[in-house]
C-alpha positions in Angstrom: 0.6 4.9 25.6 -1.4 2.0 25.7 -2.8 -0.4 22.9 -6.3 0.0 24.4 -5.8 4.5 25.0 -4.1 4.7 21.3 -7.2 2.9 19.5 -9.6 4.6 21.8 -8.4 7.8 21.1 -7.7 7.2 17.4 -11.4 5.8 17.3 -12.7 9.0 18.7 -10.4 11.1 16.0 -11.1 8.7 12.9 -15.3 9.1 14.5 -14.7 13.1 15.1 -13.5 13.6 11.3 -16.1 11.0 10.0 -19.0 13.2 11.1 -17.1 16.3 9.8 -16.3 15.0 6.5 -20.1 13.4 6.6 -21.4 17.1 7.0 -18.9 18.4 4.4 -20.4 15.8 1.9 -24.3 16.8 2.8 -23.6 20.2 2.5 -20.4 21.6 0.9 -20.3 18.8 -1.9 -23.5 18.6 -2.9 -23.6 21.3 -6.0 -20.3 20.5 -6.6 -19.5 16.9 -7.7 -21.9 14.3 -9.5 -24.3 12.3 -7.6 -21.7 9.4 -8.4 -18.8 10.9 -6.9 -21.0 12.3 -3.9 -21.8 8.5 -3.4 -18.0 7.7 -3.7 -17.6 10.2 -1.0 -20.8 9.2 1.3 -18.8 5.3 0.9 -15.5 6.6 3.0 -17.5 8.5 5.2 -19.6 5.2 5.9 -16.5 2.7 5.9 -14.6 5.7 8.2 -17.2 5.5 10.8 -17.7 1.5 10.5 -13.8 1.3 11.5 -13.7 4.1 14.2 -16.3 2.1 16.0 -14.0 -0.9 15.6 -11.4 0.7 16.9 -13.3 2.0 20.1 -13.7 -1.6 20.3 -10.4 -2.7 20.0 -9.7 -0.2 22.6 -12.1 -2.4 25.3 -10.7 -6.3 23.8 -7.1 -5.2 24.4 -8.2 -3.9 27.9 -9.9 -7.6 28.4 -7.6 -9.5 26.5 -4.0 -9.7 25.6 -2.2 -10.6 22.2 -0.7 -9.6 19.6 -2.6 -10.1 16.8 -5.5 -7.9 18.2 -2.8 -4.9 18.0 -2.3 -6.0 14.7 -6.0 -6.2 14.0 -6.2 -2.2 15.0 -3.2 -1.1 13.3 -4.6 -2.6 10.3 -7.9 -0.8 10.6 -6.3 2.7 10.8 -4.2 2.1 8.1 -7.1 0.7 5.9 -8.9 3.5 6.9 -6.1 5.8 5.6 -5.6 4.5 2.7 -9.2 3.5 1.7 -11.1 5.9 2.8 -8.3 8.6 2.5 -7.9 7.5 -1.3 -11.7 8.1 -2.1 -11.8 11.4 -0.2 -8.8 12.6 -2.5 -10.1 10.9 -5.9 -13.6 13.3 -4.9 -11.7 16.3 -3.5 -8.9 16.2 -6.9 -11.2 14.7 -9.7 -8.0 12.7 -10.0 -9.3 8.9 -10.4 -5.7 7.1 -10.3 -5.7 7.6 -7.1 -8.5 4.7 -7.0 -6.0 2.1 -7.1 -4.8 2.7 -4.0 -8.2 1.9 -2.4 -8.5 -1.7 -2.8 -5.1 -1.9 -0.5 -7.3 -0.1 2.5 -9.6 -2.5 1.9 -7.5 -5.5 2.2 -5.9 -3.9 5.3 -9.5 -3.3 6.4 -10.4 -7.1 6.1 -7.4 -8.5 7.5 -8.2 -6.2 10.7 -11.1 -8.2 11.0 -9.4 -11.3 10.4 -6.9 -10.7 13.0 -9.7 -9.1 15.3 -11.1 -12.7 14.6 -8.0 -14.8 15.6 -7.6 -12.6 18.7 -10.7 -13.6 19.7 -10.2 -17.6 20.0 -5.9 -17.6 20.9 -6.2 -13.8 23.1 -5.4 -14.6 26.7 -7.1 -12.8 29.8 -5.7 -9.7 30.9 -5.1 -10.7 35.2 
């Protein structure tokens, strides 16, 4: 499969289960977590739907544009999203707050994603 199908395709998954677990927050959550943890929640729903955008975008750059670094750019926003937003869904879900530390690492994979995504955008050559 393609660069350009798997992020579009991963994009529409990562945006499919971002609405779901968005509803599941709004409604199933709501009477039972804190307001705190419901906002912990409502943050990797936000930063899930911020990236599965980005990856539908990724998905059109890589169709345009050829390099490595945008591949890299995308595989670092699913993983970030994995391990961000995946972390802070658990930590809710478990009441188990360790699991906190391993959110900062989605984020760093989030930002270097953009970084690459960045880079890609001045060195990328034109697909022909």
């Amino acid at each position: 499969m393609s660069a350009e199908r798997l992020f579009l395709f991963l994009g529409a998954v990562m945006g499919f289960f971002g609405v779901g677990a968005g509803a599941f927050g709004a409604h199933g959550l709501k009477t039972r977590v804190s307001v705190e943890m419901l906002a912990v929640f409502e943050t990797a729903v936000r930063y899930q739907m911020y990236h599965a955008l980005a990856l539908c975008l990724m998905a059109w750059v890589c169709a345009r544009w050829q390099g490595k670094v945008l591949t890299v750019a995308g595989c670092a926003f699913v993983a970030g999203v994995a391990l961000f937003s995946g972390s802070l869904y658990l930590l809710v879900l478990t009441n188990t707050p360790r699991l906190g530390l391993i959110t900062p690492f989605g984020g760093v994979l989030m930002l270097i994603g953009w970084a690459c995504l960045a880079w890609g955008a001045l060195t990328a050559e034109r697909r022909r």
